[in-house]
C-alpha positions, 0 to 999 in steps of 0.5 A: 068323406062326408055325405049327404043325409039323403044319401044316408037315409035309403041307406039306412032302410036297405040295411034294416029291411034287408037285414034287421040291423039298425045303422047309428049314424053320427055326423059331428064338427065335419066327421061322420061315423057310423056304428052297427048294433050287431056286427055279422061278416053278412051285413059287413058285406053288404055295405061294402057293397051298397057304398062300392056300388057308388065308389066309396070304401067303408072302413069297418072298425069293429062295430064302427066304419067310416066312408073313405073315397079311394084316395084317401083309403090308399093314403091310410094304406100308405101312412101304416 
């Protein structure tokens, strides 16, 4: 899933007034990522929440996590 670069920079904001964590974000050749410098269940949590909130899954991979819609969640539910 891509989104918007407005869309990411509110995002990045409440994240880091709200937690202190800076949030890396990486949009190459049509992929976006993102990564954390510190990873805590708290901060996870909270964006989970913030791209819920807008229909969106991220998936978190240690310190990296990527925006999946839900179809595209459940078909990398379905291929493992």
């Amino acid at each position: 899933m891509i989104i918007s670069f407005n869309d990411v920079i509110p995002f990045k904001k409440e994240i880091m007034e709200k937690y202190g964590e800076y949030v890396h974000f990486h949009d190459q050749c049509g992929a976006q990522f993102f990564n954390l410098e510190n990873h805590t269940p708290e901060v996870q949590k909270a964006i989970e929440d913030y791209f819920a909130e807008r229909g969106i899954i991220a998936v978190f991979s240690g310190l990296m996590f990527r925006l999946m819609t839900p179809e595209e969640a459940a078909k990398l539910e379905e291929n493992k």
